[in-house]
N, C-alpha and C positions, 0 to 999 in steps of 0.2 A: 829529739824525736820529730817526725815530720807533724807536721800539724794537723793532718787529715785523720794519721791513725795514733798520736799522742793520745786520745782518750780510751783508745781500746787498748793500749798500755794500759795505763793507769785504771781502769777497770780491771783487766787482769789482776793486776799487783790486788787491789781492794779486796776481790773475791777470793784470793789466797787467803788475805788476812780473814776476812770472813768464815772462810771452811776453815781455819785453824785455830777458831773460837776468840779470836780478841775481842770481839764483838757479841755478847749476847742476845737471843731475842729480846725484843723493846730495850737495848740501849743505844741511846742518841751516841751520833755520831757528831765527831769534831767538824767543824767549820768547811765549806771548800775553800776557804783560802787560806787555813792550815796546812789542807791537802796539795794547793798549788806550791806553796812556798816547800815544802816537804818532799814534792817530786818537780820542782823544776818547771811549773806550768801554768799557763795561764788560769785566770777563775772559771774561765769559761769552759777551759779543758775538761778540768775536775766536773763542773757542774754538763756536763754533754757523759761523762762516765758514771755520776751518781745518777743518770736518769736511766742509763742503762741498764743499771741494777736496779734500778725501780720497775724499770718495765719484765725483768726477771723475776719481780716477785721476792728479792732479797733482801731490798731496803724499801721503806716506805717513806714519802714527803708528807710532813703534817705542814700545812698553811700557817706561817708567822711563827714557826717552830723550829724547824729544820728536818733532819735525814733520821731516821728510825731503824734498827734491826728489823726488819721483821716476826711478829710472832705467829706462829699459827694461829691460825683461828678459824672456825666454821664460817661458810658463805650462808648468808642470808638468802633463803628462798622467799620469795616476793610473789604472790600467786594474785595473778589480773583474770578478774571476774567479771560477771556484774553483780556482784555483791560488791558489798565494801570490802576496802585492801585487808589481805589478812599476810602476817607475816612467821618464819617458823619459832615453833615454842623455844629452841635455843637462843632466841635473840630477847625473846620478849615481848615484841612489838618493835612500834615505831614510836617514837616522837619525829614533832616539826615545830621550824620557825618558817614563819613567813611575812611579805611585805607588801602591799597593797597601793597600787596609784591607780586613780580616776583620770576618767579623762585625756586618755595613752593616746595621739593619733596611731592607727592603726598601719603597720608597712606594707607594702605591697605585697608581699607571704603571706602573709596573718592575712589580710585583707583577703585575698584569694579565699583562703581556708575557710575562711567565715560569710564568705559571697557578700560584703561589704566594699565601700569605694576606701580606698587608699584616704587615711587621714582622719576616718571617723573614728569618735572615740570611744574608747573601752576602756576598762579595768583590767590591768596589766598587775600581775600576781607573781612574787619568787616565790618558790618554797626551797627550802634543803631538810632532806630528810635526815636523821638520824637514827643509829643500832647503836647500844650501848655507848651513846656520845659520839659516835664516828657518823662521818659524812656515808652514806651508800646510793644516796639520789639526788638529781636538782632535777627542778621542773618550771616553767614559764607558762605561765596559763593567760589566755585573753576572753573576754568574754564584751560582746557589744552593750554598750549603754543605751543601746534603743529598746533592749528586751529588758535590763537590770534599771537604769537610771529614774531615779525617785521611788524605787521600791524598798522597802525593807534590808532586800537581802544583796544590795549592791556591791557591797564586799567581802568577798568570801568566806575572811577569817574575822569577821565583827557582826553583830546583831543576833538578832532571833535564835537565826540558823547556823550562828558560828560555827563553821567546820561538820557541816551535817553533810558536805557534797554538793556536785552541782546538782543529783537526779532529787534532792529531796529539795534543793535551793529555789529548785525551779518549779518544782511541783507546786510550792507556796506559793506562787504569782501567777499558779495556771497555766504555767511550760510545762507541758509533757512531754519527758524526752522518751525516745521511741529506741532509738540506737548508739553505737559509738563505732568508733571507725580507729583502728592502730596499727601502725605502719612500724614494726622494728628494722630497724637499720645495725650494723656490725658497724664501731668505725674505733678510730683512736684518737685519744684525749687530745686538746690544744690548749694550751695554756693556762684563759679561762678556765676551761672545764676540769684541769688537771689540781688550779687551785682551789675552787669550791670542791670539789671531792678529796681532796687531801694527797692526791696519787701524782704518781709521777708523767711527764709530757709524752705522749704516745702508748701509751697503756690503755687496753681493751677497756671500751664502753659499748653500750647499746643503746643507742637513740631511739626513743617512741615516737611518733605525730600521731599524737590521738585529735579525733574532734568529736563533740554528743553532737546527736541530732535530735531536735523533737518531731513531734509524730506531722507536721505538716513539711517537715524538709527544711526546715533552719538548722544552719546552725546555730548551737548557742556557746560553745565552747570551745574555743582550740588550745592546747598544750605541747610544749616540746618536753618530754624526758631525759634526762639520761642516768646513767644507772652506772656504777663503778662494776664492772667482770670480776674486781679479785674479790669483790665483798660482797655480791647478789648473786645469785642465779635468776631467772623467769621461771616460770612455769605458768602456762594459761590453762583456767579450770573453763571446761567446756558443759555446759549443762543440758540434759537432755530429757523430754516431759512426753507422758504418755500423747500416743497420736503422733509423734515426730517420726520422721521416714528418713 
């Protein structure tokens, strides 16, 4: 096979066996270097074919796992408010884990975002969300240590206000946040991002750049999203109050 289109063979061949049921929904599939030695191919072959069918929607990558049937499953509607996150009754809600470092210099991006100098520091936050144990979101939050540092509520997921949010995190120290600002982007997964959501490389995501503002024009928060497409939807609830034109 030429080496260009060897893996769109060997995708083909797969997805045969797939519609011919060898494979059930959620059963793991054999090794790609079963699959290489079994069609003649490099690992890399195989692995450039099983992402193909990832990005089909037919197989799934679990991180430190390997390659998955796909099973159906309902997409989680994720509805961004300014209320708190609320998610659809099929799923349950959310859980999270999250990780927390002080004192992040801050990158030239962020920096921007936050109208701060390059290198001052924040508190730098991962979260991965979770729907029934599945990855559906990471997110990267920055927040400056000249508004949080020596307060209470300096880390997002520890003290007082554990997990209460920025708008109430900051309320407590006399930030009033006034606005937020979110920027969705369409794009497709890289590597990274393909491994923390469990999905395969070039598979539909959607980027957020949200940042809060408080009522005098700071910022106090910037965040990057992103969201897995085969296993979330968006929906923005928009709110509307007597007197609005």
């Amino acid at each position: 096979m030429a080496r260009d289109t060897a893996y769109l063979k060997v995708a083909d061949a797969l997805r045969a066996r797939i519609g011919a049921g060898e494979w059930p929904p959620g059963a793991k599939l054999p090794s790609r270097s079963r699959f290489a030695a079994e069609y003649g191919v490099g690992q890399s072959v195989t692995q450039r074919a099983l992402e193909l069918l990832i990005i089909e929607g037919l197989l799934e990558g679990r991180a430190g796992s390997g390659t998955y049937r796909s099973a159906p499953s309902e997409r989680l509607r994720t509805v961004r408010s300014r209320r708190r996150r609320r998610s659809g009754p099929a799923w349950g809600g959310l859980t999270w884990e999250s990780h927390s470092t002080a004192r992040t210099p801050a990158p030239e991006r962020i920096a921007q975002r936050l109208a701060v100098a390059p290198g001052d520091p924040c508190v730098h936050t991962t979260y991965e969300f979770l729907a029934e144990g599945r990855p559906v979101e990471i997110c990267e939050s920055w927040e400056p240590m000249a508004i949080t540092g020596g307060t209470p509520v300096v880390l997002p997921e520890a003290g007082p206000f554990k997990g209460a949010g920025v708008i109430e995190r900051m309320r407590s120290i006399g930030v009033l946040v006034a606005s937020a600002l979110e920027i969705p982007r369409p794009a497709r997964a890289d590597r990274t991002q393909a491994g923390l959501l469990g999905i395969g490389v070039g598979e539909l995501i959607t980027e957020i750049e949200r940042t809060y503002y408080a009522v005098d024009g700071r910022a106090v928060e910037t965040a990057d999203i992103v969201i897995a497409d085969r296993r979330s939807e968006i929906a923005y609830e928009i709110d509307f109050h007597p007197g609005d034109r």
